[in-house]
C-alpha positions in Angstrom: 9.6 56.9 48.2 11.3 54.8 45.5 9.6 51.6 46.6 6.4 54.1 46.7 6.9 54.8 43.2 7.4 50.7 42.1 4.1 49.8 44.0 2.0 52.6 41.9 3.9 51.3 38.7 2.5 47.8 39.5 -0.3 48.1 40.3 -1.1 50.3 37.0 0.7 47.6 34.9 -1.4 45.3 36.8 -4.8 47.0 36.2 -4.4 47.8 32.6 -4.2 44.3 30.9 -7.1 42.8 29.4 -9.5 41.0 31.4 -12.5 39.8 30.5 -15.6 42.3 31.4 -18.0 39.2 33.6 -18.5 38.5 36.8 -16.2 35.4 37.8 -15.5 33.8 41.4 -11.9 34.8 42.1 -9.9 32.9 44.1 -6.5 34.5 44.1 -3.2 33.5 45.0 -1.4 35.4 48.0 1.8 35.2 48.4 4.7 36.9 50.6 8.0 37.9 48.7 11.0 39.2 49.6 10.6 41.3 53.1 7.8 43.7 52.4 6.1 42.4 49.1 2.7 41.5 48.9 1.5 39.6 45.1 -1.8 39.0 44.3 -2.1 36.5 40.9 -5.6 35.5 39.6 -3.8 33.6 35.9 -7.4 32.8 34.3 -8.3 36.7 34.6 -4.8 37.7 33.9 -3.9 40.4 36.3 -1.2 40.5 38.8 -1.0 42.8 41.6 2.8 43.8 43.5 2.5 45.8 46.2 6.1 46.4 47.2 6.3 49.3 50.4 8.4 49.1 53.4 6.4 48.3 56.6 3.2 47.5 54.8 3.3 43.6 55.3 3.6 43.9 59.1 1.4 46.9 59.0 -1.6 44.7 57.5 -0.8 41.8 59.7 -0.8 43.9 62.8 -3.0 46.9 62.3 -5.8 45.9 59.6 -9.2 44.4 60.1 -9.4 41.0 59.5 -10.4 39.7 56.5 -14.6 39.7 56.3 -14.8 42.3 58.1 -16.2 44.3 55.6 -18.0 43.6 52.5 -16.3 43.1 49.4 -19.1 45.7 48.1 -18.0 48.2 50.5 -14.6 48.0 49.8 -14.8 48.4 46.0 -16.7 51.8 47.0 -14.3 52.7 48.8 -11.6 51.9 46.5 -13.4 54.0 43.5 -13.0 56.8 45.5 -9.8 56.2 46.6 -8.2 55.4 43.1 -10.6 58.4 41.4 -8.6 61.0 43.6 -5.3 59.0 43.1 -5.3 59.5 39.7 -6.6 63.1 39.8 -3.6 63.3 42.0 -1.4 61.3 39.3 -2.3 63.7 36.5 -1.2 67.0 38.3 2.4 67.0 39.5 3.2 70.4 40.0 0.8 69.9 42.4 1.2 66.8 44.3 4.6 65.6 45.3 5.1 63.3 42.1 7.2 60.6 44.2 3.9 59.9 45.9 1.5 59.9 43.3 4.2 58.3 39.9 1.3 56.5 38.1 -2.3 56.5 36.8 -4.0 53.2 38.5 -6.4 52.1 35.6 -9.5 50.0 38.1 -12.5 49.3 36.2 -15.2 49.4 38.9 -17.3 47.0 36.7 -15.0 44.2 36.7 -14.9 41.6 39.9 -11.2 41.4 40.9 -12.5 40.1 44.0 -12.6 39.9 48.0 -9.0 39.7 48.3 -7.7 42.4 45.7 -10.1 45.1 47.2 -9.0 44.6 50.7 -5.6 44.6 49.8 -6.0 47.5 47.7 -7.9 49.3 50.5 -5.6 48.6 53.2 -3.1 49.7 51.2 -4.7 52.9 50.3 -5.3 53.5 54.3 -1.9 52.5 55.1 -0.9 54.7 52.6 -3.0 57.6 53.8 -1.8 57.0 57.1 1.9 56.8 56.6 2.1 59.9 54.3 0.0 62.2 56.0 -2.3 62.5 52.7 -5.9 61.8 52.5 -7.7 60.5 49.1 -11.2 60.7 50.5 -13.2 61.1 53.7 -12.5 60.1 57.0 -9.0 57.4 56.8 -9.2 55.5 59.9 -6.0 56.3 61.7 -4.4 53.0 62.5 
């Protein structure tokens, strides 16, 4: 739960600096740290994403499409939706177990963090889904 509540707190750090509002080609720096930390760095748009959550690492190396198999289009769609009921989630916590839901994730749909942020962000969200018997939006694909 803890590491839970550092990956929500990273991911909002990450999402609300400053980035510039066009469309740029991202090409994004992946990298593994520690046992089950995933970073995502893009330094000329300035964001950083840490997604720290044991089992997720192996989990998206064993259980998620591969990369291209959707479009980056679809996965920011699916990530609004996602996020939007996240953060609905966030904001009432006599409602939702607050260890789950710690933080507000600020995504601006109309900037391009590209491919590789929104698939990480969406497999996390269905790894998330999955692991904590929750469900953001729709139909989570149970794997």
């Amino acid at each position: 739960m803890k590491n839970i509540l550092i990956s929500i707190v990273i991911i909002a750090i990450v999402s609300a600096c400053a980035t510039p509002k066009t469309k740029v080609a991202l090409v994004p720096t992946v990298k593994s740290i520690e046992n089950d930390t995933v970073r995502i760095a893009n330094d000329s748009l300035e964001y950083e994403v840490i997604i720290i959550d044991p089992g997720f690492t192996n989990w998206l190396n064993s259980m998620a499409l591969p990369r291209g198999y959707y479009s980056q289009t679809y996965l920011e769609n699916k990530n609004r939706f996602y996020i939007i009921e996240w953060n609905s989630r966030a904001q009432q916590p006599n409602r939702f177990n607050p260890n789950l839901y710690e933080m507000i994730i600020n995504y601006e749909p109309q900037i391009n963090y590209g491919y590789e942020v929104n698939y990480l962000i969406y497999n996390y969200m269905i790894y998330f889904q999955n692991r904590y018997h929750q469900r953001l939006f729709g139909n989570v694909p149970p794997r």
